[in-house]
N, C-alpha and C positions, 0 to 999 in steps of 0.2 A: 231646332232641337225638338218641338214638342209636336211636328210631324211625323221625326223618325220615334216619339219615342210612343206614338199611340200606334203607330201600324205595326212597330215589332209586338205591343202589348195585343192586338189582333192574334196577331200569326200564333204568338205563344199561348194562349189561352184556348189553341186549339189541339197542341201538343204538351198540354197541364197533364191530364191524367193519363197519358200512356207514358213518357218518358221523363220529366223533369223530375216524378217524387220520388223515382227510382234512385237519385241520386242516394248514396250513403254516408256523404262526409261525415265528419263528425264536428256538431259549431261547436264552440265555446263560448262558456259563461259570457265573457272577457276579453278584453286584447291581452296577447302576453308583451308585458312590456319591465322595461327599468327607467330610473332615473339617469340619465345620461352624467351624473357627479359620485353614483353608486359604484363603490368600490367594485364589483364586477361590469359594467356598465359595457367594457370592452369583451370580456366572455361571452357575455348575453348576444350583440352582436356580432360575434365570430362564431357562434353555434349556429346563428340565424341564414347568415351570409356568409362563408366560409373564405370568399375571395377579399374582404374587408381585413387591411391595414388597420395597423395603429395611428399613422400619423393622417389616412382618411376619413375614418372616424372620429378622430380629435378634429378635422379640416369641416365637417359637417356640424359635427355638434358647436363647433364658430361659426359657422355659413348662416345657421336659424336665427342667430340674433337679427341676420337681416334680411332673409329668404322667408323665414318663420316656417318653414319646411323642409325637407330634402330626403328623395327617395332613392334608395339604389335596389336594383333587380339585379339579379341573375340573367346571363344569355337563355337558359330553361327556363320559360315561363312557368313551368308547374314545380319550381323550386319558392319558397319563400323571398318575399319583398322586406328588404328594410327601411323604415321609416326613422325620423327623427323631429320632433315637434315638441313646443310648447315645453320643453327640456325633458323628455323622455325620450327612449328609444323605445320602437313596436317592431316587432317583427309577425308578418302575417302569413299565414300557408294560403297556400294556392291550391287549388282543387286541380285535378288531372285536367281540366277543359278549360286550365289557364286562366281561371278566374278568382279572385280574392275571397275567402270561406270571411265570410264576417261573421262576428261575435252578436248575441244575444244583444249587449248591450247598446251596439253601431243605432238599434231601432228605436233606440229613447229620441223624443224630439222630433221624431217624422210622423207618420201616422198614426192615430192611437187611440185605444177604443178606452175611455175614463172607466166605462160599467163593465168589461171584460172580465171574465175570470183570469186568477193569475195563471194557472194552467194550461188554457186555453191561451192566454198572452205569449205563453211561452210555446207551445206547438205552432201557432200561426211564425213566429215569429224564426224558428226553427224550418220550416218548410219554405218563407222566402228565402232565406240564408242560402238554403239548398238550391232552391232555383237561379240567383244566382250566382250562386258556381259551377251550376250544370251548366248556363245559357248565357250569364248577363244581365237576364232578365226574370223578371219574376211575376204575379198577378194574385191575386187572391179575393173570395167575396165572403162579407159578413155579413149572415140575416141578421134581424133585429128581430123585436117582438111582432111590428104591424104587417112583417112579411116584404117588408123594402128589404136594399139590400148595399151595402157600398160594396163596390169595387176599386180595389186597391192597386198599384203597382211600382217597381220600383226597376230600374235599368240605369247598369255602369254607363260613364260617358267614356265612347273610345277616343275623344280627342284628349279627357282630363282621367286618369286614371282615379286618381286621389276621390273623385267626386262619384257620387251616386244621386239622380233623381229621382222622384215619386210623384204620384200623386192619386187624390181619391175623389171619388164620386158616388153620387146617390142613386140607385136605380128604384123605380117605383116596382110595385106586385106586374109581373108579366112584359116587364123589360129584361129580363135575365133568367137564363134558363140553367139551374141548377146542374144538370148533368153534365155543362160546360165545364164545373168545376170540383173539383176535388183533393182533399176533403173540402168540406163547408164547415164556416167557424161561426159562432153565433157570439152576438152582446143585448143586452138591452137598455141601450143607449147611443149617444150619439160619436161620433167622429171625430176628432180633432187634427187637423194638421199643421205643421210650425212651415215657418218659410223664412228664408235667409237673403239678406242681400246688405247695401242694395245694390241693382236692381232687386225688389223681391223676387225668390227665384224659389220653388220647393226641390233642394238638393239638400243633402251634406257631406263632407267631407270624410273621407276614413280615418283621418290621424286630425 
């Protein structure tokens, strides 16, 4: 995995600023979700998945007690995925290029600049989004004040849908060349990244 997942962050960080910011989806705040015991619980997923049963959607929201997940897709990838976890239904859109638009808030818990502005939290965090649902993958660098720089990035797993990796590093003054990327986000401070396992692994999960 973390061979495929630094040569594709190569490739793409050379196709950052012509095509990827192009994307336009629209993120959101938020997952759009219900409680799976909420009186509309079954509407919310028949809006989402329109192919979903009453008695498969009751068959799933039992299944999690001991799956603790369960995803149904459309034969259209670029139709919405339903989810069910943790006793909520999510239903997520898909980007035209077939890949999950995640929400603002999927980025809590993975990479994360403490001294960031909230604004600036929210545009970086907006522009991977975009990237993956344009590609899958995504990249991005934050200068700091001493002129280093972290390089971030994040790519779906095509074997685990559910999952998305990351990860960051530090680059010193004149190991990274700005024009590589765009926009450039700044903090002034340091990086944090969470990691789950075990094994420890830096992923997380969509639902």
């Amino acid at each position: 995995m973390k061979i495929r997942f630094f040569s594709i962050l190569c490739v793409t960080t050379l196709l950052t600023p012509i095509y990827l910011l192009n994307a336009q989806e629209a993120v959101p705040d938020d997952y759009e979700s219900v409680a799976v015991d909420a009186a509309d619980a079954y509407e919310f997923a028949k809006a989402c998945l329109p192919s979903v049963s009453v008695a498969s959607f009751n068959h799933s929201v039992r299944s999690t007690a001991e799956k603790q997940i369960s995803i149904a897709a459309p034969s259209d990838k670029t139709k919405p995925m339903l989810g069910i976890a943790r006793g909520r239904a999510y239903c997520i859109r898909m980007s035209a290029h077939k890949y999950p638009i995640l929400p603002l808030t999927f980025f809590d818990e993975t990479v994360y600049f403490p001294d960031m502005q909230s604004d600036e939290v929210r545009k970086l965090r907006s522009d991977l989004s975009r990237q993956l649902a344009a590609t899958g993958v995504a990249t991005a660098l934050v200068l700091t004040d001493d002129e280093s720089a972290f390089r971030i990035g994040f790519v779906f797993n095509n074997n685990t849908p559910n999952r998305v990796y990351y990860h960051g590093g530090l680059l010193k003054k004149g190991e990274y060349d700005e024009k590589d990327f765009r926009p450039i986000y700044r903090t002034k401070g340091a990086m944090t990244i969470s990691a789950r396992g075990p094994p420890s692994e830096h992923f997380k999960s969509i639902f």
